[in-house]
C-alpha positions as CSV (number, residue, x, y, z in Angstrom):
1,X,8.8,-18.5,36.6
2,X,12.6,-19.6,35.9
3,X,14.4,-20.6,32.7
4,X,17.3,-21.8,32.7
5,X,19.2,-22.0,29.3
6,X,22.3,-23.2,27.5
7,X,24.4,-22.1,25.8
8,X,28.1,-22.9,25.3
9,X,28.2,-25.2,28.1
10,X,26.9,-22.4,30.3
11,X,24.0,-22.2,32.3
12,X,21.9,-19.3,32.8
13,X,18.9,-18.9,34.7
14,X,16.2,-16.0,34.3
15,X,13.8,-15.1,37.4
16,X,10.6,-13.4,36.0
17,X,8.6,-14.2,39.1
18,X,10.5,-11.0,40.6
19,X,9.8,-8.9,37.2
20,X,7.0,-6.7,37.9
21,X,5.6,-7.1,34.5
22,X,2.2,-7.7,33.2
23,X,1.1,-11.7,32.1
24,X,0.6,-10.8,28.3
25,X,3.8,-8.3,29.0
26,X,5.6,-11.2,30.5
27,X,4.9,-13.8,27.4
28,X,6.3,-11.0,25.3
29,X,9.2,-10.9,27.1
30,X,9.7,-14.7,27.0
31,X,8.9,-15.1,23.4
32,X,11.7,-12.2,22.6
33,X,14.4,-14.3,24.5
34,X,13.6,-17.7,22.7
35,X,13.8,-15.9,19.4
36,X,17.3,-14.6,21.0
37,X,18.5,-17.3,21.6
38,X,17.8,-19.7,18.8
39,X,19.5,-16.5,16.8
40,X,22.6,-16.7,18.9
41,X,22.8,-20.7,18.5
42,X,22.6,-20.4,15.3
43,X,25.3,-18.4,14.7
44,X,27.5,-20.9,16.7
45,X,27.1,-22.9,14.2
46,X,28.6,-21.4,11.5
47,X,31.9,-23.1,14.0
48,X,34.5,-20.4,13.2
49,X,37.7,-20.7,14.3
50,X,39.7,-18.5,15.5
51,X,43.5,-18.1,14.2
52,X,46.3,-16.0,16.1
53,X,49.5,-15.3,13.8
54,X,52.4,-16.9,15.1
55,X,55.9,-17.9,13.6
56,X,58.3,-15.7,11.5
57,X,56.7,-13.5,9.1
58,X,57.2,-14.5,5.3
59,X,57.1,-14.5,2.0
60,X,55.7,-16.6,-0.7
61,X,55.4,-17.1,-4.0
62,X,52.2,-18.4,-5.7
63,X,51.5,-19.1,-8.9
64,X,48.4,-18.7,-10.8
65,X,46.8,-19.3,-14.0
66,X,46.0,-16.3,-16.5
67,X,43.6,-13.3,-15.1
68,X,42.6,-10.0,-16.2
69,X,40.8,-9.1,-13.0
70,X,41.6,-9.1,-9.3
71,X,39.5,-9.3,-6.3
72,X,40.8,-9.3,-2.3
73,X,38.9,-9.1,0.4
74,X,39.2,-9.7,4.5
75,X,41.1,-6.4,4.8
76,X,44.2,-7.7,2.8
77,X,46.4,-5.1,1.4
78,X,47.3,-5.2,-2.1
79,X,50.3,-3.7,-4.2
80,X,50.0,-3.8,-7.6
81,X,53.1,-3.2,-9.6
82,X,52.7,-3.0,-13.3
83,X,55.2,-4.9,-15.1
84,X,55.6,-7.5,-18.3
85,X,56.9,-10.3,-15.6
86,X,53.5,-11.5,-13.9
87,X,54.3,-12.7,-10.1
88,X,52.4,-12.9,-7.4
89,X,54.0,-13.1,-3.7
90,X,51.9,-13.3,-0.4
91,X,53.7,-11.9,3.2
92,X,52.1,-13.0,6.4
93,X,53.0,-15.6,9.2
94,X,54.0,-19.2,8.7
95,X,50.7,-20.5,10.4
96,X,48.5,-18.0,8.4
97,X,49.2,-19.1,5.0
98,X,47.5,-22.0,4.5
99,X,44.1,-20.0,5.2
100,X,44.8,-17.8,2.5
101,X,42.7,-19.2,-0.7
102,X,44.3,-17.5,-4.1
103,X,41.8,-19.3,-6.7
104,X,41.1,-18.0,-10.6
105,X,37.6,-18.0,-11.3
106,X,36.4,-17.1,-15.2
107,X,39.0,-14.2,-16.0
108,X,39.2,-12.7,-12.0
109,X,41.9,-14.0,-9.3
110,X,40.5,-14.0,-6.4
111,X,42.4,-13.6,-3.2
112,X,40.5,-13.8,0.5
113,X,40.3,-15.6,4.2
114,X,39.0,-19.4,4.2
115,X,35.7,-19.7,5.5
116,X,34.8,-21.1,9.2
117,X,38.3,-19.0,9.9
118,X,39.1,-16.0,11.8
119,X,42.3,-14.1,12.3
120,X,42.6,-12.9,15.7
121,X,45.3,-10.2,16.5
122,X,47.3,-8.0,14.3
123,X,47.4,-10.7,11.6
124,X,48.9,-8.5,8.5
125,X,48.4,-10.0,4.8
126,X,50.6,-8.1,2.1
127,X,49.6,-9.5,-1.6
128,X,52.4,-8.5,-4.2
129,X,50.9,-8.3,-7.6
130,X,53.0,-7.6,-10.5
131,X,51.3,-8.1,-14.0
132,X,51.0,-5.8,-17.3
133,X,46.8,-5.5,-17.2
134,X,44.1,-5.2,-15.0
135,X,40.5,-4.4,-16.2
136,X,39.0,-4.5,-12.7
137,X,40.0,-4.0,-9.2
138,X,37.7,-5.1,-6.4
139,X,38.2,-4.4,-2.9
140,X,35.9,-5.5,0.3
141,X,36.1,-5.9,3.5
142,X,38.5,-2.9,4.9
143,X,41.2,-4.2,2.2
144,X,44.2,-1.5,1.2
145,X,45.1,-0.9,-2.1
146,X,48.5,0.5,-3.1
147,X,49.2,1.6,-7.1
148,X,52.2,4.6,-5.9
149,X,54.1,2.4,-8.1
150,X,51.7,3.8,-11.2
151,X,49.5,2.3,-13.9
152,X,48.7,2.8,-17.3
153,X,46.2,2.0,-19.7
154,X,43.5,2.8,-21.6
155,X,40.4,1.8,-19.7
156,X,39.8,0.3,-15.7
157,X,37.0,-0.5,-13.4
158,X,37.7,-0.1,-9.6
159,X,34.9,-1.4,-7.1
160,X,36.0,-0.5,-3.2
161,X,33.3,-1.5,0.0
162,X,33.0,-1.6,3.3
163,X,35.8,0.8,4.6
164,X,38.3,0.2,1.7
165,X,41.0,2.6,0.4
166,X,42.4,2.9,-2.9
167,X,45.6,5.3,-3.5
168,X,48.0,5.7,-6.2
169,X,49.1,7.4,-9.7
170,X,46.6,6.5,-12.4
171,X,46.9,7.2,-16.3
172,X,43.9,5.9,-17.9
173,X,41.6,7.1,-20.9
174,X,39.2,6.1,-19.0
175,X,38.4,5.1,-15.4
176,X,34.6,4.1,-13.8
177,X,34.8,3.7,-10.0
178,X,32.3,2.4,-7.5
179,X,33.0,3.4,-4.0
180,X,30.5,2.6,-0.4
181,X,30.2,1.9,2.6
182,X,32.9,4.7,4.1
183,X,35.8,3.7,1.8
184,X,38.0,6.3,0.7
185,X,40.0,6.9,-2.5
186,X,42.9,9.5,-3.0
187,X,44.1,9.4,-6.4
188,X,46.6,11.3,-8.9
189,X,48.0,11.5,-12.3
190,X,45.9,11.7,-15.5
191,X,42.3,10.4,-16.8
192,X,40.5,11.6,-19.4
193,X,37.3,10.5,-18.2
194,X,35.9,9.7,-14.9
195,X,32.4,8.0,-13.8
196,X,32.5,7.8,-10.0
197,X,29.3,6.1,-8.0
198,X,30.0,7.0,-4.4
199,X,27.4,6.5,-1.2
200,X,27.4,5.8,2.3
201,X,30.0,7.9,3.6
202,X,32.7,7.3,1.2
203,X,35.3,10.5,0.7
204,X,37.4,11.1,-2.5
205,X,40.3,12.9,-2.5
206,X,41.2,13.3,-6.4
207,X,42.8,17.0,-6.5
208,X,46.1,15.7,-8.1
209,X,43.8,13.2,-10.4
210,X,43.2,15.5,-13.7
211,X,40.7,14.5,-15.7
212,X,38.8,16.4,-18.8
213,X,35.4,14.8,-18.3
214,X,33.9,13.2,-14.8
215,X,30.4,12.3,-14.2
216,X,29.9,12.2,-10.2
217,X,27.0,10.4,-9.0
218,X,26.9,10.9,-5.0
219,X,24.5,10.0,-2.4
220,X,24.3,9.4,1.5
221,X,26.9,11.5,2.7
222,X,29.5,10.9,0.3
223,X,32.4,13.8,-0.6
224,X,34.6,14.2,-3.3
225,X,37.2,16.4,-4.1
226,X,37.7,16.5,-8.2
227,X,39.7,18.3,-10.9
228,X,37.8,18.8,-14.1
229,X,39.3,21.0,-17.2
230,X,36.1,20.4,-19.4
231,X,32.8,18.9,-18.4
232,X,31.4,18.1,-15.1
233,X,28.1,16.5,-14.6
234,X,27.5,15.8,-10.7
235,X,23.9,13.9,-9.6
236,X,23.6,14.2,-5.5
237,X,21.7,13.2,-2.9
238,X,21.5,12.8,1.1
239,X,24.1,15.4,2.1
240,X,26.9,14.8,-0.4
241,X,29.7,17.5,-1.2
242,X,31.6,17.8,-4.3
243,X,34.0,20.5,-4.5
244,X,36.4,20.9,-7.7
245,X,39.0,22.6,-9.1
246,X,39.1,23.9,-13.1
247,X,37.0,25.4,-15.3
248,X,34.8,23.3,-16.7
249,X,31.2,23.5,-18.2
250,X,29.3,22.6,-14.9
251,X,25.4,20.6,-14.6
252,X,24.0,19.5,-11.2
253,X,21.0,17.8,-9.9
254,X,21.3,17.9,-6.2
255,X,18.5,17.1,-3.2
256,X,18.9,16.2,0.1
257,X,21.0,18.9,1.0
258,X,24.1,17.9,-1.2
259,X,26.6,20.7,-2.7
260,X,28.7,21.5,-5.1
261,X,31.2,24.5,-4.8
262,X,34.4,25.5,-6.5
263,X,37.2,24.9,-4.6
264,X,39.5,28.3,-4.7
């Protein structure tokens, strides 16, 4: 038996007749390739295209309507400068730009890759955010995001996936963070409280971050490395570590083989 099939202009012919397979073992086999490949064709026609940075790399300014959050995605770094002058500057090459969509929807700016598109090579995408508030930072994708510069405030949201990193000086009343999929968050200055929802691998490292009160909910594989003065309430599962430094009042509910130990 022979099928031939095609698939980007390409023929390719299977021989099961020298398969030493079983009829019913055989229609298996056959059925499991069509299902293949209608998979595969499908996905062909999401048509991306793929883009390779070329031209000098530069700057430019874009400008936006008003925003309390911010979202960027596609592994874009962001650096957020806190300042009364609100600007906004994108770095990257000439032939990349014009893929970049900055849009404002409700009260977020959103920042990310056009669809259909695909940057091939080292294509690097600096975002240069300076503005005097943020209630929510969101993070996707392998983006960077770069405070050193410091914020202040009284209360902020960060959300970080898929193999993001967040790392800068915070001074906050209060800050809730939301962390997966291996991202990674190193943190310092002062909060007085901290809720932080970590899982699937992501690692905190928050030993110059002091905070009086942090609530720690950790699951599947997650690590964090905290300093508490007061309270510290830490919920894990699935082979999670916490280790801290201070002397606070200490509850845990662990399972899964998850710790918590004192960090000397």
């Amino acid at each position: 038996m022979h099928i031939r099939l095609y698939y980007a202009r390409k023929e390719f012919e299977l021989d099961y007749s020298t398969l030493n397979y079983s009829p019913k073992m055989k229609k298996k086999l056959i059925l499991f390739i069509t299902v293949l490949f209608v998979a595969v064709t499908s996905c062909s026609c999401l048509d991306l295209m793929s883009v390779r940075p070329s031209g000098q790399y530069i700057a430019k300014k874009i400008n936006v309507g008003d925003f309390e959050n911010v979202s960027v995605s596609n592994g874009f770094e962001l650096i957020l400068t806190q300042d009364s002058k609100e600007e906004l500057v994108i770095e990257t090459y000439e032939n990349v730009h014009e893929y970049i969509v900055v849009r404002v929807e409700g009260s977020t700016l959103k920042i990310y890759r056009e669809g259909g598109i695909f940057f091939s090579g080292n294509t690097k995408v600096k975002i240069h955010l300076s503005c005097s508030y943020l209630g929510k930072i969101t993070g996707s994708g392998g983006t960077k995001i770069d405070m050193e510069s410091g914020w202040s405030g009284d209360q902020m949201k960060i959300s970080i996936s898929g193999g993001g990193r967040i790392f800068g000086n915070l001074k906050l009343n209060s800050l809730y963070m939301s962390m997966s999929g291996g991202s990674r968050s190193e943190l310092e200055g002062e909060v007085d409280y901290l809720s932080l929802s970590s899982s699937g691998g992501s690692v905190h490292r928050h030993f110059g971050l002091e905070t009086n009160e942090c609530r720690a909910s950790m699951s599947g594989g997650a690590s964090a490395e905290l300093y508490v003065k007061e309270r510290l309430e830490v919920s894990g599962s699935g082979g999670t570590s916490v280790r801290y430094r201070g002397n606070p009042q200490l509850s845990t509910k662990l399972s899964g083989g998850s710790s918590v130990h004192k960090a000397f």
